[in-house]
C-alpha positions as CSV (number, residue, x, y, z in Angstrom):
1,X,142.7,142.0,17.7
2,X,141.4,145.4,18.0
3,X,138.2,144.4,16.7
4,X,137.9,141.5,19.1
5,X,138.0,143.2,22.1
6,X,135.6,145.8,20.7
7,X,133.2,143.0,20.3
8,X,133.9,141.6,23.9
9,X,133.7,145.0,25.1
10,X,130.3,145.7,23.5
11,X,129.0,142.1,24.6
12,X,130.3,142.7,28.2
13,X,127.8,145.5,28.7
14,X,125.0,144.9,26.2
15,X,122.0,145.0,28.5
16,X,123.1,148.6,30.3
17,X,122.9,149.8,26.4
18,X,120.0,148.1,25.4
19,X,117.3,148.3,28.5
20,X,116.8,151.4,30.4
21,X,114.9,149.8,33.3
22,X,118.1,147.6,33.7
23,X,120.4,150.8,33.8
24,X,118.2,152.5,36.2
25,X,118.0,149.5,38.3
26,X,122.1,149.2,38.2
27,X,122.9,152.3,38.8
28,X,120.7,152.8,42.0
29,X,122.7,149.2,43.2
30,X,126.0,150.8,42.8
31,X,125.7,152.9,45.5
32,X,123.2,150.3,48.1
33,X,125.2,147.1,47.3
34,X,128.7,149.4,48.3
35,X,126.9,151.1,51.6
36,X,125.8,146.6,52.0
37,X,129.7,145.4,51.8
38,X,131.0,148.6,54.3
39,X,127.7,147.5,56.8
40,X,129.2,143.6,56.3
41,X,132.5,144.1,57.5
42,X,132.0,146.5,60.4
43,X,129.0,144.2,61.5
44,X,131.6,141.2,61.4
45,X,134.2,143.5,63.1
46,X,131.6,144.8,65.7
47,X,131.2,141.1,66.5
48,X,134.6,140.6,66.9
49,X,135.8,143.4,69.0
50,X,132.9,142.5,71.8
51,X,133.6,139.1,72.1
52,X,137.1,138.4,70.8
53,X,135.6,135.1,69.9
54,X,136.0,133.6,66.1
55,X,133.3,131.3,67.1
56,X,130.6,134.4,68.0
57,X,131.1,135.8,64.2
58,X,130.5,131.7,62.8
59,X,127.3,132.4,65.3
60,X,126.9,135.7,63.1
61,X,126.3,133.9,59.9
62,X,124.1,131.6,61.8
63,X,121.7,134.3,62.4
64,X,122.2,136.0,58.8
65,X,121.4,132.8,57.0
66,X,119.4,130.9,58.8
67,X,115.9,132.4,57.3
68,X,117.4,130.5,53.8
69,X,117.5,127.5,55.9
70,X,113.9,127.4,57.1
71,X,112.4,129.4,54.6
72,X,114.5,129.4,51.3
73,X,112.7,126.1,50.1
74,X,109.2,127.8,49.7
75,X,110.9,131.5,48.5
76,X,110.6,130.7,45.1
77,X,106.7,130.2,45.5
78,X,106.0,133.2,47.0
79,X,108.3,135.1,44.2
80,X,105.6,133.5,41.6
81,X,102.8,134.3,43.6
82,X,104.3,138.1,43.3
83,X,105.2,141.1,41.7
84,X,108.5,141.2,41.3
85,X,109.2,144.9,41.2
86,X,106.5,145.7,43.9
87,X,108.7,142.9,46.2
88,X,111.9,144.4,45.5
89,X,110.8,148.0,46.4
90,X,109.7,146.4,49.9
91,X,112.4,144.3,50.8
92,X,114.8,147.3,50.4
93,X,112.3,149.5,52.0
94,X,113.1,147.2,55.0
95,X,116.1,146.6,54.7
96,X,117.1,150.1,55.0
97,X,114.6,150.5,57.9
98,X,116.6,147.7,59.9
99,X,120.0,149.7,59.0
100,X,118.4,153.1,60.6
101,X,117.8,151.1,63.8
102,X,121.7,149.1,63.6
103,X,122.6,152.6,63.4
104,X,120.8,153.9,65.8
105,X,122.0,151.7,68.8
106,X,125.2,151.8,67.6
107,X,125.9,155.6,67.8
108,X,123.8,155.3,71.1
109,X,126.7,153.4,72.4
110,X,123.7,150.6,73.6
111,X,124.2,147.9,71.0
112,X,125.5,144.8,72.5
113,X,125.9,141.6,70.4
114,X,122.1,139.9,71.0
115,X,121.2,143.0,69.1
116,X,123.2,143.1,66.6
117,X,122.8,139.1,65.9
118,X,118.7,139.9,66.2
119,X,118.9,142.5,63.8
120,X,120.8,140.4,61.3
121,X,118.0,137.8,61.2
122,X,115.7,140.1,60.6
123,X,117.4,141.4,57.7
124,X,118.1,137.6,56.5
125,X,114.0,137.1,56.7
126,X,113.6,140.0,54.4
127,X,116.5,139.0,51.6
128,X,114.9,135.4,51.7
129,X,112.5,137.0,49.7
130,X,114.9,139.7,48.1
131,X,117.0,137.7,46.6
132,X,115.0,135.8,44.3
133,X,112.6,138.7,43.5
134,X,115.7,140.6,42.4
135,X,116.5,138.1,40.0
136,X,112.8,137.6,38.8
137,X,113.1,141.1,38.1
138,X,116.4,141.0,36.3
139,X,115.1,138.9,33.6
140,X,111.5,141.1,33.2
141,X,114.2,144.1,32.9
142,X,116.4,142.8,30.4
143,X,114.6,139.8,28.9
144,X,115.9,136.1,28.1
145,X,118.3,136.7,25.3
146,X,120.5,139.1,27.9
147,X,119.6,137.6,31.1
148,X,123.2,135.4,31.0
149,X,124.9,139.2,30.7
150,X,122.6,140.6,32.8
151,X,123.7,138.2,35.8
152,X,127.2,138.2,35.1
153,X,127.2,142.2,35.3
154,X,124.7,141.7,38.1
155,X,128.1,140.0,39.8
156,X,131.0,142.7,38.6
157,X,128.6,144.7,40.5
158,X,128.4,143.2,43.4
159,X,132.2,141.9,43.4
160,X,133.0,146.0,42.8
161,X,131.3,146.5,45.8
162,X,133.0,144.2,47.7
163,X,136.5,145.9,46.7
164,X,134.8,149.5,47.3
165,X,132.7,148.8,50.5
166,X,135.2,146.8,52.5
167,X,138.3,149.2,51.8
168,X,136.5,152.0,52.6
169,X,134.6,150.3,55.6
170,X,138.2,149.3,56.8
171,X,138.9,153.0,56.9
172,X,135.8,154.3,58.1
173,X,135.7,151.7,60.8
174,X,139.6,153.0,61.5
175,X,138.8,156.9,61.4
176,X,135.2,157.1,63.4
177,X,133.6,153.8,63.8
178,X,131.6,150.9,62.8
179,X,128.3,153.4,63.5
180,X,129.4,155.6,60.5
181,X,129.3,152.3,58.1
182,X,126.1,151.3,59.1
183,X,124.4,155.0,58.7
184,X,126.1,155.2,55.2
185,X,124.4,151.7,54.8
186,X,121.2,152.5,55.6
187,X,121.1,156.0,52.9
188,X,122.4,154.1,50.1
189,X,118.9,152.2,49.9
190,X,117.5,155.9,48.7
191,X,119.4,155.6,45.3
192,X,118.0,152.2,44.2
193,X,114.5,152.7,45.8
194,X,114.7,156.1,43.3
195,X,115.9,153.8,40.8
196,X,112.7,151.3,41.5
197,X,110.1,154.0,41.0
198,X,111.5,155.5,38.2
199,X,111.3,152.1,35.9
200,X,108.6,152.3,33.2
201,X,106.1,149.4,33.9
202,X,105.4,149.2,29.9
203,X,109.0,148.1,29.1
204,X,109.3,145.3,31.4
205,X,109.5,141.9,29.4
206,X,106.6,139.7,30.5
207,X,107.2,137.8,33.9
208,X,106.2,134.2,32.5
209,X,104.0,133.1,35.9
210,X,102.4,129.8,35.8
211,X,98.7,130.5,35.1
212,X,97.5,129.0,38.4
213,X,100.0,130.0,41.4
214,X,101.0,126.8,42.8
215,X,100.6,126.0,46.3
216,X,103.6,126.2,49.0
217,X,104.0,122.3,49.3
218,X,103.4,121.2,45.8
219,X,104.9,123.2,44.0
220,X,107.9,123.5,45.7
221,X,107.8,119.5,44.9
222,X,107.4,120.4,41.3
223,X,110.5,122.2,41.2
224,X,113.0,119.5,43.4
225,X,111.6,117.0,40.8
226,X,112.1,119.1,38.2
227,X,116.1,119.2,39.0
228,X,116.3,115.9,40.2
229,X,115.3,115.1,36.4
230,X,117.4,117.0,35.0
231,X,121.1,116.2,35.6
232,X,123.1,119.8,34.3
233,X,120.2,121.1,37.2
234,X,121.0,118.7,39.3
235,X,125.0,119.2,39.5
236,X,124.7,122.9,39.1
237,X,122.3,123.1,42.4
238,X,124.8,119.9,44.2
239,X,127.9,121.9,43.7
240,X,126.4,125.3,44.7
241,X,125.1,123.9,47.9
242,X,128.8,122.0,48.8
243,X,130.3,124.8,48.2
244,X,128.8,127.2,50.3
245,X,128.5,124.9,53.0
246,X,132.0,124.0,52.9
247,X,133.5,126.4,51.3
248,X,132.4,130.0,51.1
249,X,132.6,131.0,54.4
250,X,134.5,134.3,54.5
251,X,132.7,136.4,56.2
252,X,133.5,134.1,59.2
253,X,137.5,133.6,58.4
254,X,138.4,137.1,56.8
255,X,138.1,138.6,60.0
256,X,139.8,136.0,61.8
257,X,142.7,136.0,58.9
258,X,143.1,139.6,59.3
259,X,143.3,139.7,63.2
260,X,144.4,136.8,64.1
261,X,146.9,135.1,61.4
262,X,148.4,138.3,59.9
263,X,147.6,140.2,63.3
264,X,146.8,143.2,61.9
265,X,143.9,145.8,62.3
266,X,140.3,146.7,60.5
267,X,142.9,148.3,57.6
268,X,144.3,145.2,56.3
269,X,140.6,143.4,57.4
270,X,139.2,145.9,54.2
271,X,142.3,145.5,51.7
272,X,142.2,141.3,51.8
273,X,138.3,141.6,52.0
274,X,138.6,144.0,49.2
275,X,141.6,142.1,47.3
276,X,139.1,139.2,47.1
277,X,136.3,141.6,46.1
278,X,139.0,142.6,42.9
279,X,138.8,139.1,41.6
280,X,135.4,138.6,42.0
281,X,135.0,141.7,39.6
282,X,137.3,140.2,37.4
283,X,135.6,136.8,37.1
284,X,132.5,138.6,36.9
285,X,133.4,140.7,33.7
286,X,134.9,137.3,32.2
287,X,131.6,136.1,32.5
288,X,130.1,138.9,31.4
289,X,132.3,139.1,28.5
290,X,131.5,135.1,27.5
291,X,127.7,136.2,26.9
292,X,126.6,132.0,27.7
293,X,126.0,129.8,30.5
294,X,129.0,127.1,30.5
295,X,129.0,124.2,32.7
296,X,133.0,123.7,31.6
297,X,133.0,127.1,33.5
298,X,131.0,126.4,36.3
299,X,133.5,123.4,37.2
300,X,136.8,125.1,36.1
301,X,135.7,127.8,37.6
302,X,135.1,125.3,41.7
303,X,138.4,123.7,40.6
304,X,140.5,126.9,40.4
305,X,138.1,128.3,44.0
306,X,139.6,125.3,45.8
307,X,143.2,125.2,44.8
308,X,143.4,129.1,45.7
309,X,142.2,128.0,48.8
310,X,144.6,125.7,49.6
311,X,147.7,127.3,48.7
312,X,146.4,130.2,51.0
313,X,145.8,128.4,54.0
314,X,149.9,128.7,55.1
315,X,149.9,132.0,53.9
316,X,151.4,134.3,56.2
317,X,152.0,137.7,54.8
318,X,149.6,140.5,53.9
319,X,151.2,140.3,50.4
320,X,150.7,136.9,49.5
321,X,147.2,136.4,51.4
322,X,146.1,139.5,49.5
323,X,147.0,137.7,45.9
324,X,145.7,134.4,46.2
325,X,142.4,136.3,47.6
326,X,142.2,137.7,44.0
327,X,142.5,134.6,42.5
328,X,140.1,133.0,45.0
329,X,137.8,135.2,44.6
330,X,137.7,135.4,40.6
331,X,137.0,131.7,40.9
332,X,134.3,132.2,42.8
333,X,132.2,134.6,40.1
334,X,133.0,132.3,37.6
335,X,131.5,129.3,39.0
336,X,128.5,131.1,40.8
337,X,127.6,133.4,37.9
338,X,127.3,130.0,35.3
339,X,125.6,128.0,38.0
340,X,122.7,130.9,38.2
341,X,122.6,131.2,34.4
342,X,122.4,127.8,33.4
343,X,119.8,127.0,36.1
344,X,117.1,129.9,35.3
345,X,118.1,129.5,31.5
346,X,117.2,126.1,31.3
347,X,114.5,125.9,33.6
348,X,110.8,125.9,32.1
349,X,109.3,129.8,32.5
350,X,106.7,128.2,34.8
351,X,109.1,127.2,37.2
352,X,111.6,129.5,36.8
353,X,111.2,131.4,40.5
354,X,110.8,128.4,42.3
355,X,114.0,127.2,40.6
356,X,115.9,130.6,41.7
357,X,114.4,130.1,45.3
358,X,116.2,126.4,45.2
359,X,119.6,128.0,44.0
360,X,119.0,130.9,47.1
361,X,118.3,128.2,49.3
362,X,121.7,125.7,48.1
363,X,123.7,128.7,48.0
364,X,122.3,130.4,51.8
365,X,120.5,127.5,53.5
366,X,123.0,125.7,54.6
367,X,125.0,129.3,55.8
368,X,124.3,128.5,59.4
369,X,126.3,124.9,59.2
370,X,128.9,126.2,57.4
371,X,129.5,129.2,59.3
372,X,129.5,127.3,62.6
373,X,131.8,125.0,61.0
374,X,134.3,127.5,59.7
375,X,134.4,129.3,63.1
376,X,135.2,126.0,65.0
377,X,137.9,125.2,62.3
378,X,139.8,128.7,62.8
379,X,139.0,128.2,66.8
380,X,140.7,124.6,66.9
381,X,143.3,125.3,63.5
382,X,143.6,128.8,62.9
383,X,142.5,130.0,59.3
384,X,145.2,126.9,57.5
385,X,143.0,124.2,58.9
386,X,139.5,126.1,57.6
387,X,141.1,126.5,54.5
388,X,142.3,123.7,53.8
389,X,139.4,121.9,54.4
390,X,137.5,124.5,52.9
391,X,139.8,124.3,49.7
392,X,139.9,120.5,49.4
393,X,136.2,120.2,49.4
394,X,136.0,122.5,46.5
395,X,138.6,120.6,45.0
396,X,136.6,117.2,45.4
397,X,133.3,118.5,43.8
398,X,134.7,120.1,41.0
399,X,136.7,116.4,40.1
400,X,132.8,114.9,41.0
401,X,131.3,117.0,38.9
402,X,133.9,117.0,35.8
403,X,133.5,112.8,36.0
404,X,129.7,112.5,36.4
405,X,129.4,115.0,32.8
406,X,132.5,113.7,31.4
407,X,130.9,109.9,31.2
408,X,127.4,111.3,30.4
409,X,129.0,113.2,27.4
410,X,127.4,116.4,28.3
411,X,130.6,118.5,29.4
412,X,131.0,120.4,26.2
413,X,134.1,122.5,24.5
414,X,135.4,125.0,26.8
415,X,133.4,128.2,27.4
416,X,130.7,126.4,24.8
417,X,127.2,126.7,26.2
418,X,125.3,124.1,27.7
């Protein structure tokens, strides 16, 4: 027994021990991706407190992912037209540049909510790019045989962020303000920028680029055909984009939960938002800890997302919203984490970044719908009616998804890969 969870323990983290890039690169995101979750919530808050409207912070996420709508498609292009690591370093370089000026108005005491929704597109134009140069990176950092781990701790990263940021963005935001989140924010991109330049350039893995970069049109074509022939691609990329359209809208209905349904203040707003950040972690590490993509995983993984959502949706108390956010949320990692791995794992190297642009795109894109959605859900139904709608639809594409492999014969043993 002992000797098994040695094993899982050494899997769990093998690409922090084995590539130094990848460790200087993690630990510079520890402290940015925490100062991102503490900007997230006070931004939603912010939104909240001027307008008292559910419906304005659904208009929020229309503003933060509308750039994956219009742009995500041709992302992954541009990504193989680039360097990765040269991309990466300007996208934050930006990003922190935007939360200087979000912090700026807001300790001015000028920012009013046009602002604030202005400067959130602007930062969704810059991740556009971000997000799939970040994972372009990942695998030159750690290479193919540790990419799968390298994702899945690229999640218990993010996911201990989101317990991190949002608790102590609840307090922060409670104590002196949403104006001190966003400055924190804005100097946590110093760490991983540091991070960025101290990489050695002679120990990244080669990138794999197509030897003629393909044009904006056509070979965003060659990618879409490339999943539409290949059916694990194709359900993979289906399922991520229902599910975030339908489904994984929180940063519209957390807020709304926490004020509205449990009536409650920007305290309990960071403990549920950080409950669900817990189990994220926790289905990140499992991931981690697996070492292989899985699609039994990926659709366990939807299934267990929706039913969590469902039995939340009459939840009433702090106590039990917390728990079934845990669970909801270590769903969540399990399915997203698998769906990313399986996708750039079995994807040809040539197309590889234009495939990661088409899983930013299903998992972003179709923010602005969803978000608009949520908020009119809570508006007409309070948070049971968005999640059980929310929850059922997860339910529905995880039974879809188990059929359409099941009769092809390509769902495999549990937690076997692909």
């Amino acid at each position: 027994m002992t000797s098994a969870l040695l094993r899982a323990n050494r899997r769990t983290f093998a690409s922090l021990r084995k590539h130094r890039n990848y460790r200087l690169f993690f630990s510079g995101q520890v402290i940015s991706v925490s100062g991102t979750w503490m900007q997230n919530i006070a931004t939603a808050w912010l939104v909240l407190q001027i307008t008292h409207s559910p419906v304005a912070v659904g208009i929020l996420a229309v503003f933060q992912f509308l750039p994956f709508t219009v742009l995500g498609l041709f992302a992954g292009v541009l990504v193989d037209r680039m360097d990765a690591r040269r991309t990466v370093i300007g996208t934050q370089t930006a990003s922190m540049l935007l939360a200087f000026a979000l912090t700026g108005l807001t300790l001015g005491g000028v920012v009013t909510v046009h602002e604030v929704y202005l400067l959130t597109a602007l930062r969704g134009i810059v991740l556009v790019l971000d997000a799939p140069a970040r994972q372009a990176l990942t695998f030159q950092m750690v290479g193919r045989d540790e990419l799968p781990n390298a994702i899945a701790l690229n999640s218990s990263l993010f996911n201990a962020a989101r317990v991190v940021g949002p608790a102590a963005g609840g307090v922060m935001v409670a104590a002196v303000g949403v104006g001190a989140c966003f400055a924190f924010n804005a100097a946590s991109y110093l760490a991983v920028l540091a991070g960025l330049l101290m990489m050695r350039s002679s120990e990244l893995f080669a990138s794999e680029r197509p030897q003629r970069p393909p044009r904006f049109l056509r070979g965003t074509a060659e990618a879409l055909g490339y999943v539409w022939r290949t059916p694990s691609a194709l359900i993979a990329l289906s399922a991520v984009f229902v599910l975030s359209t339908l489904s994984f809208n929180f940063n519209v209905l957390l807020p709304v939960l926490a004020s509205h349904t449990l009536d409650a203040g920007p305290g309990v707003f960071g403990i549920i938002t950080a409950f669900f950040g817990a189990g994220a972690l926790a289905g990140a590490l499992l991931s981690a800890s697996l070492g292989r993509a899985s699609m039994t995983a990926l659709v366990v993984g939807a299934g267990g997302f929706g039913v969590a959502q469902l039995v939340l949706a009459p939840a009433k108390s702090v106590a039990a919203a917390s728990l079934l956010l845990f669970m909801t949320g270590l769903c969540f990692t399990v399915w997203t984490s698998n769906a990313n791995s399986s996708l750039q794992l079995s994807s040809p190297p040539d197309l590889r970044g234009r495939v990661i642009g088409l899983y930013y795109f299903a998992f972003n894109g179709s923010g602005p719908a969803g978000g608009l959605l949520a908020g009119w859900l809570a508006a007409s139904g309070g948070t049971a009616l968005a999640f059980g709608v929310s929850g059922a639809a997860a339910v529905a594409v995880s039974l879809i998804a188990f059929g359409v492999l099941h009769s092809s014969g390509r769902l495999p043993a549990p937690w076997a890969t692909r």
